[in-house]
N, C-alpha and C positions, 0 to 999 in steps of 0.2 A: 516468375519462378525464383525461388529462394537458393542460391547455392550458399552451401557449408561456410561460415566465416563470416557472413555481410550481414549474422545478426546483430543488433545492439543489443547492452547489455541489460535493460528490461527486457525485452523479448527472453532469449535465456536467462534471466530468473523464473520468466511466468513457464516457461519449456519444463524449469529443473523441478519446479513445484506442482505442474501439475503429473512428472514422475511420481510423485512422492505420492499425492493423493489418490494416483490409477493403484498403486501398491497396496496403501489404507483401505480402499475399498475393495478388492478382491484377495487379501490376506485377513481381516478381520469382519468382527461381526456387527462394525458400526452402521448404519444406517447414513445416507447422505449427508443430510444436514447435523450429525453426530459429528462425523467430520467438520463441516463447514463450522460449527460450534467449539471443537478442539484448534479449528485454524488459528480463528477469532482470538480464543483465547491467547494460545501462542501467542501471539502478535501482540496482545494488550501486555502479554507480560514482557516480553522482549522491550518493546520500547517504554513500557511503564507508562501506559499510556490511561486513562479514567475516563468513563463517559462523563464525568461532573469538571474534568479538566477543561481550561479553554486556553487556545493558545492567541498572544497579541502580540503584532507587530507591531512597534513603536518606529515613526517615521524618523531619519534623524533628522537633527537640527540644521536645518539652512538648507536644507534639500529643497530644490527646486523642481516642484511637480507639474507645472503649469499653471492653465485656470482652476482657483478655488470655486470650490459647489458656489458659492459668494455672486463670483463675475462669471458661473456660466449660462 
């Protein structure tokens, strides 16, 4: 059982947004996935994000990660 206060802060964001979505759909006349498709968007534009984007992490130097693919 959940008391008041002991959620983490993902949990209340996905709480505060699907507020948002129950609203979307019984105040307008979008269709489900209308929604799920204005989410999307939101999101790509907020973070400025591109399907043709790719993101790379570059390890730094001298980091010691163990065994390389090499010696394992």
């Amino acid at each position: 059982m959940s008391v008041e206060g002991d959620e983490g802060p993902q949990r209340k964001c996905t709480v505060e947004f699907k507020v948002h979505i129950h609203r979307w759909q019984k105040e307008s006349d979008l269709e489900p996935q209308e929604i799920v498709d204005a989410i999307e968007q939101a999101i790509e534009e907020y973070f400025e994000l591109d399907d043709e984007e790719e993101i790379v992490f570059e390890p730094e130097e001298g980091l010691d990660l163990g065994d390389s693919e090499e010696g394992s």
